[in-house]
N, C-alpha and C positions, 0 to 999 in steps of 0.2 A: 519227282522226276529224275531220272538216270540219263547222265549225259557221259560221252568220251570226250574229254580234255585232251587234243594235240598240240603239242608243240616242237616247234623247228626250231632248231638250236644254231645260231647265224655265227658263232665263233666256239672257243674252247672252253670249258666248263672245270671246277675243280670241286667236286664233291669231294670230302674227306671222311680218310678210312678208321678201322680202326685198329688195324695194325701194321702203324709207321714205326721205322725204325729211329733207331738213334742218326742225328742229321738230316735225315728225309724224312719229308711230309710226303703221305701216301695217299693214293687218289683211288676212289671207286669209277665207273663209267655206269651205277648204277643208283637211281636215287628212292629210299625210300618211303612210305606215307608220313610218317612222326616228321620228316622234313619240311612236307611241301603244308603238310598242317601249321609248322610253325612257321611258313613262310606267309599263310594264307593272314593264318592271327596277328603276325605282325605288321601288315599290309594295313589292317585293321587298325589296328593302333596308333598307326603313324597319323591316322584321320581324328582320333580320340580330342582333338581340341573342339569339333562339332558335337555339340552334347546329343546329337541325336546317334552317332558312330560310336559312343562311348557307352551309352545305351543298348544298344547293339553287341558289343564287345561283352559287356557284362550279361548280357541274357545269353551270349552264346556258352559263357564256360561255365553261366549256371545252369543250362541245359546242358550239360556234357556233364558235368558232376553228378547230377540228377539222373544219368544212364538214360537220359533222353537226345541224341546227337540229333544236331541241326542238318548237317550233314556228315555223310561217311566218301571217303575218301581211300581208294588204292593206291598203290605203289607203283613203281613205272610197268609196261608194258611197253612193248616195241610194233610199230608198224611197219610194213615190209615196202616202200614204194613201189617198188619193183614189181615183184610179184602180187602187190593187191592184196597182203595178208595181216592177220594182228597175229603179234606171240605174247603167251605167259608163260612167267618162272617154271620149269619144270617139278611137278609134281614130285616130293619125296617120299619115291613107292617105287620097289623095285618091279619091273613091268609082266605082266604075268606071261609072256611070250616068253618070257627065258625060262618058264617051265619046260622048254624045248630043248636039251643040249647044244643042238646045234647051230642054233640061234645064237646064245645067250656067248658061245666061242666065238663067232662071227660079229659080233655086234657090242659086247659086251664095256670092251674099250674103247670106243668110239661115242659109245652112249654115257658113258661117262663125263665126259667133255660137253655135253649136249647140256647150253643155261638156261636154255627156251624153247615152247616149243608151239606150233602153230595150233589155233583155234580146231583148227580141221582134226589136226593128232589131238588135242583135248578132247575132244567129240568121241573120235575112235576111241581113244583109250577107253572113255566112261560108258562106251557100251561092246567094250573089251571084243573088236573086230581086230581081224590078221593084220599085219604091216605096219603096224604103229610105231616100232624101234627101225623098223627099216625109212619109214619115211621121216622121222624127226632126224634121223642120221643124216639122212641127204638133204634136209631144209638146214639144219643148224647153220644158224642165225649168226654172221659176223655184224654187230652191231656198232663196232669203231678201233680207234685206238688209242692207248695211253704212252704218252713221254716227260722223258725224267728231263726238268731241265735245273742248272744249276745258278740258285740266286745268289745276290751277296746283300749284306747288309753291314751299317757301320753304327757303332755305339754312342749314342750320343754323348753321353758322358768322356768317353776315356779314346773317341775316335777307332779304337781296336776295330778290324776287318773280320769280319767269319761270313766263312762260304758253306753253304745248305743245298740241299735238292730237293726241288718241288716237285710237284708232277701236275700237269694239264693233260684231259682227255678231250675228244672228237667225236660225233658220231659221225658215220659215212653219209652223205647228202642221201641217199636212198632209203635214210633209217628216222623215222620220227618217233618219239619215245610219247605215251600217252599216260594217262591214270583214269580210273572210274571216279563218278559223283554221281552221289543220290543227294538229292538235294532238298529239304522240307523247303519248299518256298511260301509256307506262312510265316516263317522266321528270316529264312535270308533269299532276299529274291535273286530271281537270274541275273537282274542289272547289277547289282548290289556283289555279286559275284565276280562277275567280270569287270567290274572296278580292282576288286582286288588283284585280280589277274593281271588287270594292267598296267598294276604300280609295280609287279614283281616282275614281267616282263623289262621293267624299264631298268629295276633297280638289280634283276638280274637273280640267279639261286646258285647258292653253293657260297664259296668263297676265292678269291684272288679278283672280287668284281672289282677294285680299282680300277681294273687294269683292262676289263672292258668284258672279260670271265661271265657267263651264266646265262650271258644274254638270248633270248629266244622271245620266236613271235606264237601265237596260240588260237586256236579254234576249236570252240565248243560245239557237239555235235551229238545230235539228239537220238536215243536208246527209244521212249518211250511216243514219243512224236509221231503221228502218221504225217507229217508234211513233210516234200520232198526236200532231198539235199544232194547236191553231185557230188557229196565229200563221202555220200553213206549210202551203200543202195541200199535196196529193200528187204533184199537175201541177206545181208549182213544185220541187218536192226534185227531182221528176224533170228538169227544164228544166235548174237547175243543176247537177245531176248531170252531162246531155249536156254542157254549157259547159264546167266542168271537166276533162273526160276526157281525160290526157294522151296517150292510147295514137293517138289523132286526128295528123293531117297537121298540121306548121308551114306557115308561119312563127307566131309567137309573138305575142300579146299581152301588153302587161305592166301587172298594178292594181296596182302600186306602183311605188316606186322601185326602182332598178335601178344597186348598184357592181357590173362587170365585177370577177369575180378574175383571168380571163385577156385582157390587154387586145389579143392575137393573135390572138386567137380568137372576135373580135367579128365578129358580120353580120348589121350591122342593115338595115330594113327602110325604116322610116321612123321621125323619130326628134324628141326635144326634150332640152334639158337642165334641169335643176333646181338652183336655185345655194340649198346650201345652209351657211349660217354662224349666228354668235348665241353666246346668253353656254351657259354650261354651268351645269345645275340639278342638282343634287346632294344628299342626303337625310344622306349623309354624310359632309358638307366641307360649311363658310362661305363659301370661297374665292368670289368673282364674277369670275370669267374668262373670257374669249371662246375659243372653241373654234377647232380649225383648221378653212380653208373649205375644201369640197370640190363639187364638183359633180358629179350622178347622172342617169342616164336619168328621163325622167319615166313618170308614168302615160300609157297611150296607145302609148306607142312599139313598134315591131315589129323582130323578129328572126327571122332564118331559124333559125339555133338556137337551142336550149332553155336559156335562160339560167340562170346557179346563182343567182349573187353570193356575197356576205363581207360582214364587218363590215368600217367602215372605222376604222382608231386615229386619232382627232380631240383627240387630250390635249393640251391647250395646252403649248409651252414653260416650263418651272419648276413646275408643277402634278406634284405626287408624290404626292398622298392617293389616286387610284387612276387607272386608266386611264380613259377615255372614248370610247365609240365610237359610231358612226352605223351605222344599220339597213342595210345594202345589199343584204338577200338580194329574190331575183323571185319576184313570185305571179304564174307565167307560164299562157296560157291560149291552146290552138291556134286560130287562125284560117283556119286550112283554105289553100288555094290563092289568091296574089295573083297578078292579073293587071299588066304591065308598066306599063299607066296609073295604078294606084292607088299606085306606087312615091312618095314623098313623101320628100324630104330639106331639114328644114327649119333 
């Protein structure tokens, strides 16, 4: 079953980026799937002293190893309160409407700046109708905002003072950020789900949760369901319904990230990468170790074929209390026919 995962974000969040500077910790306002995966499995974990949760825990990553995913999970999305809209990452494909000159002068810098783009321009684009740079131009998405503030910290040892800059982000009360789940529920059921949902709810996602950072409340809301919901009309299940249909013409969309299991067998379309590193969070281990870096497809990127993924092993050197791994399966989505100009290699 395909469900839309919402959530309201009740304070400031601190997803961290991957490139901070010297003295500042740098922040994204965007979070994504290899995150909320480890957020999910450590949620799990935390329950591991019930041998049935642990049981669990180990069938899930020996299904995932197995290229068998219990479930797959995307990367955030944005809901529009406002206007009643969902957006995705902006496809990296330059748009075939700037085969026009006078378009592509008109619109060209503007659309550049465009990170998302509505359900509705997804649609147009993939059956390449007029207006689609003109309309994501005039929807583009303000989704929050990020501030630098300035921490201090004192050394335990030596008392010594140093002052840092953090950054904390917001989204606007009108913006709720969501992800997809496909869910096998003969492995992990709904309730079993939303259990975990609601230890991370509490305990928060990203980092500076001390401090009260990540918090948000959440509602699961049904793709495949024909039962009524006020959260989903019935034009919308159906809109997402069409978008998802993998049985549709490639090339590929991808809302998440994306590790290649076969790296031979790649044929990308248009493309970015994702550099991802940082320390390893662990519910069971002390240990504060940096994980291994790796870099992945980003959200946006296109393939002629239907990409799988894998987990990727990121267990730092000398770290024995267990493995570590990063999210890399696609929540792949057809885009129908790209014409040669929209080809993008970035």
């Amino acid at each position: 079953m395909r469900y839309i995962v919402e959530l309201d974000f009740r304070n400031a969040f601190h997803f961290g980026a991957a490139d901070a500077g010297v003295g500042v910790e740098n922040v994204s306002d965007y979070l994504h799937s290899d995150t909320i995966f480890s957020a999910l499995l450590n949620a799990l974990a935390s329950l591991s002293c019930d041998s049935e949760n642990k049981k669990l825990l180990d069938e899930i990553i020996r299904k995932y190893s197995e290229g068998e995913p219990p479930f797959l999970i995307s990367s955030f999305g944005f809901f529009d309160l406002m206007n009643k809209r969902y957006f995705l990452p902006k496809p990296i494909l330059t748009p075939y409407e700037f085969e026009d000159v006078q378009i592509k002068q008109l619109y060209s810098k503007e659309f550049k700046n465009v990170r998302f783009i509505s359900l509705e321009v997804f649609e147009n684009w993939r059956k390449k109708e007029p207006g689609v740079v003109a309309q994501a131009c005039e929807e583009n998405l303000d989704i929050g905002i990020i501030e630098t503030r300035i921490q201090h910290q004192t050394d335990k040892i030596t008392m010594a003072s140093q002052i840092y800059r953090t950054g904390l982000a917001f989204y606007h009360t009108t913006i709720h950020p969501f992800f997809l789940l496909d869910l096998d529920e003969s492995i992990v059921s709904l309730s079993q789900f939303q259990l975990l949902l609601k230890i991370i709810e509490i305990n928060g996602l990203g980092g500076r949760r001390s401090t009260g950072a990540g918090a948000f409340k959440s509602e699961i809301l049904p793709i495949d369901s024909k039962k009524d919901n006020p959260k989903i009309s019935e034009d919308k299940r159906q809109k997402w319904k069409n978008i998802l249909d993998l049985s549709k013409n490639g090339p590929y969309y991808l809302f998440s990230l994306y590790y290649p299991e076969e790296m031979d067998k790649l044929a990308p379309v248009g493309y970015n990468f994702e550099l991802r590193k940082g320390w390893i969070f662990s519910t069971s281990s002390n240990k504060q170790m940096k994980r291994k870096t790796c870099r992945m497809f980003s959200e946006g990127s296109m393939f002629k074929n239907l990409p799988a993924g894998t987990l990727v092993d990121v267990t730092p050197p000398g770290f024995t209390d267990h493995s570590v791994y990063r999210y890399g399966y696609a929540w792949a989505i057809p885009f129908g026919n790209v014409v040669e100009s929209e080809v993008k290699y970035v």
